[in-house]
C-alpha positions, -999 to +999 in steps of 0.1 A: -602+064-446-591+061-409-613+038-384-618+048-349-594+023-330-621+029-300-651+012-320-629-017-331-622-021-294-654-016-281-674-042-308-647-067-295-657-063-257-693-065-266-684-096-291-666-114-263-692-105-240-721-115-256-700-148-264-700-153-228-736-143-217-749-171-242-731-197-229-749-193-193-780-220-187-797-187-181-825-172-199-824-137-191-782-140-193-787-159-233-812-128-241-781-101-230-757-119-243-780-117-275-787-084-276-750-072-272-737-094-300-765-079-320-750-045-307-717-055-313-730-070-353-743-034-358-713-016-347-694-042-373-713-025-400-706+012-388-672+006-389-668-011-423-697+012-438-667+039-442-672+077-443-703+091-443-720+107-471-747+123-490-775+098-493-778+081-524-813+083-534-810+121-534-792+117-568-781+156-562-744+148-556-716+129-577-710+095-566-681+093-548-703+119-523-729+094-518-727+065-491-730+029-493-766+018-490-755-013-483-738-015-449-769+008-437-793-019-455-775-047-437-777-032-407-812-024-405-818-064-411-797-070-384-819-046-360-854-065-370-837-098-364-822-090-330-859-074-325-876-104-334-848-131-315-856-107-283-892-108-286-892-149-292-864-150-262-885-127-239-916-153-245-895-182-238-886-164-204-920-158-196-928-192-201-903-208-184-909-186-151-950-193-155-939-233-151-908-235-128-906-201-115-871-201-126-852-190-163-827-215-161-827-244-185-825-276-171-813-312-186-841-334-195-841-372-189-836-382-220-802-360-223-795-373-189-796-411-202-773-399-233-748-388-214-746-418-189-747-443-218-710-443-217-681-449-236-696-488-237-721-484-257-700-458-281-678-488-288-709-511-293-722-485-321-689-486-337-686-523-339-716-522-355-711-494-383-675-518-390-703-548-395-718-528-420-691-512-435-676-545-445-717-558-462-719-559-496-733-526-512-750-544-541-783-559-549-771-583-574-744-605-551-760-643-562-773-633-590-757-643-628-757-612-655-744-606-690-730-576-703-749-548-715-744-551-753-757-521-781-761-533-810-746-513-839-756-505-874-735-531-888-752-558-868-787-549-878-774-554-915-761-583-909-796-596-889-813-585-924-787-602-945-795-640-927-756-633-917-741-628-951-722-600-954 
């Protein structure tokens, strides 16, 4: 079995690609970037579904004729999913031009305040979590108990016996 050098090549442009389309605050540059990985995933599965084949449902040829369902199973998954990401992402897009008239995602206050917080209140926090680190992780800290004790045969015969035997 000898794989195309070209396809490896070309699922690793659209890998890196996509990579780099997500990481844009851009809406319509996530949804390309989304598309080619899910190119690049189906490409993926070409190459390690392996020489092609008579189909294995036919049940008219021996089976090391037939292909792997498997790989072509997989791969249709990963076409309703990047279907179904696309439609939600398209949506999204829509929306976000209908309110700002823009596709770019913008911090919200509340991130805004997170990241101004500082390296002050990160050391706070982790002065606290020592405090609690170093509490007691019991219930029972003032409180006086006995062992747990199971009584055995021979003590219930020796209960019965007044202590005799």
């Amino acid at each position: 079995m000898s794989v195309s050098i070209v396809l490896i090549v070309v699922m690793a442009v659209l890998f890196a690609a996509g990579v780099y389309a997500m990481l844009e605050r851009s809406l319509t540059r996530v949804l390309i970037g989304f598309l080619l990985l899910g190119n690049a995933a189906n490409l993926l599965l070409l190459i390690v579904m392996g020489a092609p084949g008579v189909a294995p449902f036919a049940g008219t040829a021996e089976a090391s004729e037939m292909s792997d369902p498997l790989p072509q199973a997989l791969m249709l998954t990963a076409i309703v999913i990047t279907f179904a990401v696309s439609a939600f992402l398209l949506a999204l897009i829509y929306r976000s031009w209908q309110l700002g008239r823009a596709d770019t995602v913008e911090d919200d206050e509340a991130d805004r305040a997170v990241r101004e917080r500082g390296a002050e209140d990160e050391e706070s926090l982790d002065a606290e979590t020592e405090v609690e680190a170093s509490d007691a992780t019991t219930d029972f800290v003032d409180i006086q108990t006995r062992p747990i004790t199971i009584p055995t045969a021979r003590d219930a015969t020796r209960r019965e016996d007044g202590g005799r035997t």
